[in-house]
N, C-alpha and C positions, 0 to 999 in steps of 0.2 A: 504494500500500500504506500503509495507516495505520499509525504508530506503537504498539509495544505500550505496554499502559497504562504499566506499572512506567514506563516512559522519560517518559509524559507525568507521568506520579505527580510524579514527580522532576523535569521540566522548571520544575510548578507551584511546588513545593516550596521550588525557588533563588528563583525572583521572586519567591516569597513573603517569604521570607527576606532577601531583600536589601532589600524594602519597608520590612520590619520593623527592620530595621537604622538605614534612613534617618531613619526616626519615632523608633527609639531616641538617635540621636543629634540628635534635634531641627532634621533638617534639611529645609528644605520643598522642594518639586518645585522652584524657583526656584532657589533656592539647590542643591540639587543639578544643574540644567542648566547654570550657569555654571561647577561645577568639573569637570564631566563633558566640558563641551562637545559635549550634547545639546539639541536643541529640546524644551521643554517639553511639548507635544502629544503628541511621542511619546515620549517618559517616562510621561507619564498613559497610556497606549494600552498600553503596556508590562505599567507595574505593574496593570492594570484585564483584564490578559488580551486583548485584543484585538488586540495584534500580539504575535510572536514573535521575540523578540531574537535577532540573531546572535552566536558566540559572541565575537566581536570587543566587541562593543557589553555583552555580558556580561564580559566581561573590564576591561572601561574600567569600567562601573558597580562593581563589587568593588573594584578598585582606589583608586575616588573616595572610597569611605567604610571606604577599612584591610584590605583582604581581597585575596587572590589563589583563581583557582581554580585544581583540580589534578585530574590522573585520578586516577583509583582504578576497579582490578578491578569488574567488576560478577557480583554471580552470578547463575549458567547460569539458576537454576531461575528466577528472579524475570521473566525472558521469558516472553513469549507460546510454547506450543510450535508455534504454525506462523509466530513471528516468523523473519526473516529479511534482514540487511542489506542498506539499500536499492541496488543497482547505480548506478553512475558515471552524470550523465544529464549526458549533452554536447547544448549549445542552441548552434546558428547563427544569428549574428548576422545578421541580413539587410547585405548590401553597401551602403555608401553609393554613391548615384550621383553620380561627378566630375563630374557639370554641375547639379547643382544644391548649395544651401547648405544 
């Protein structure tokens, strides 16, 4: 099930944002992967849209340049009306086999 837009609106919106941030404080990808303690690559992949940050990894990024994130209510209307919260999705790890390494 795809995310309703509003949410991805909003996913773009933060990373945009916290780009912007970065460049307002003059700090280059470099210099933000050493206070972050991210790989530069994926900082680039980040802020470029091409991967999607967890919120852990969004939470460290905010942090590095003076921000915390926080919920806040969302309203009803701004959903998709056939959105609907995605179900728990439990993955089995395949078993290691004890005879090999």
């Amino acid at each position: 099930m795809a995310w309703p837009r509003a949410e991805v609106d909003v996913w773009d919106e933060l990373i945009q944002a916290l780009r912007i941030e970065r460049r307002r404080q003059g700090l280059s990808i470099i210099e933000l992967e050493e206070r972050a303690g991210f790989c530069r690559n994926h900082l680039e992949k980040l802020e470029n849209g091409v991967h999607r940050p967890t919120g852990f990894v969004l939470a460290i990024w905010a942090l590095t340049l003076g921000f915390r994130l926080q919920l806040a209510p969302i309203d009803e209307a701004a959903l998709a009306p056939d959105y609907r919260p995605p179900d728990r999705v439990r993955r089995r790890l395949p078993r290691a086999d004890p005879l090999t390494l």
